[in-house]
C-alpha positions in Angstrom: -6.6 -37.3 26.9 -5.5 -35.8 30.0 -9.3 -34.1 30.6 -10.9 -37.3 29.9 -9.9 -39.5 32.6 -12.4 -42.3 32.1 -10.5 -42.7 28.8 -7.0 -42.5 30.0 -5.1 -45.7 29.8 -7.4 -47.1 27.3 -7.0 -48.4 23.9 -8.7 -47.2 21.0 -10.7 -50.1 21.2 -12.0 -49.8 24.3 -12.2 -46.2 23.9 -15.2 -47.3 20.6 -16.5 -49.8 22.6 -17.0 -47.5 25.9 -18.6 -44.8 22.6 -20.7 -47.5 21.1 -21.7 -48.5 24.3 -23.1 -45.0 24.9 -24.6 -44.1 21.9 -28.2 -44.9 22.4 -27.8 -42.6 25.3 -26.1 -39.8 23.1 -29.0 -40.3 20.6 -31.8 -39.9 23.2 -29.9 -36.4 24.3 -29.2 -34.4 21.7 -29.0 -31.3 22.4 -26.7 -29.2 20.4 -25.3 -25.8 21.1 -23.3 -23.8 18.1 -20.4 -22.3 19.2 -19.5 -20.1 16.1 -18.0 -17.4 17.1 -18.8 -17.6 20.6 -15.8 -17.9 23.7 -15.8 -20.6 26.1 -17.2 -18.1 28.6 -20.0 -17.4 26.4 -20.4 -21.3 25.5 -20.6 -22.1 29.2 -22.6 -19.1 30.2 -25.4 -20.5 27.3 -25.0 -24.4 28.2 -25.9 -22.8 31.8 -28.8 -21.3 31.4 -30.5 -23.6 29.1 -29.8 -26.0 32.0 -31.4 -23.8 34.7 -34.0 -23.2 32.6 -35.3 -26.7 32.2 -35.1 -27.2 35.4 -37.6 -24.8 36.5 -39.5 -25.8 33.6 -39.4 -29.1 35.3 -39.5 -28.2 39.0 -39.7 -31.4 40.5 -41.3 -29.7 43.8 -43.7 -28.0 41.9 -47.7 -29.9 41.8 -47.9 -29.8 38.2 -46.4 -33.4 37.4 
């Protein structure tokens, strides 16, 4: 749990409690991205651009919202 450090020096029940806590969240944003055979370069690379893209979809300086 070293790369989680909002979990470190919790027990596992505060670890389901912080989850169940979160999950409406998690269920609201969904998003998934399959992974087969893909390397964490490519995984990031993807995550990336779907990001960047819905942001200029969104363009918060943009008139059309």
């Amino acid at each position: 749990m070293d790369s989680r450090p909002v979990l470190q020096n919790k027990t596992l029940e505060e670890i389901e409690q912080l989850f169940y806590s979160r999950q409406s969240i998690y269920e609201a944003n969904h998003s998934r991205v399959s992974t087969d055979s893909l390397d964490p370069e490519e995984i990031a690379d993807y995550i990336f651009e779907t990001l960047k893209l819905g942001w200029e979809l969104y363009d918060p300086a943009s008139d059309a919202f």
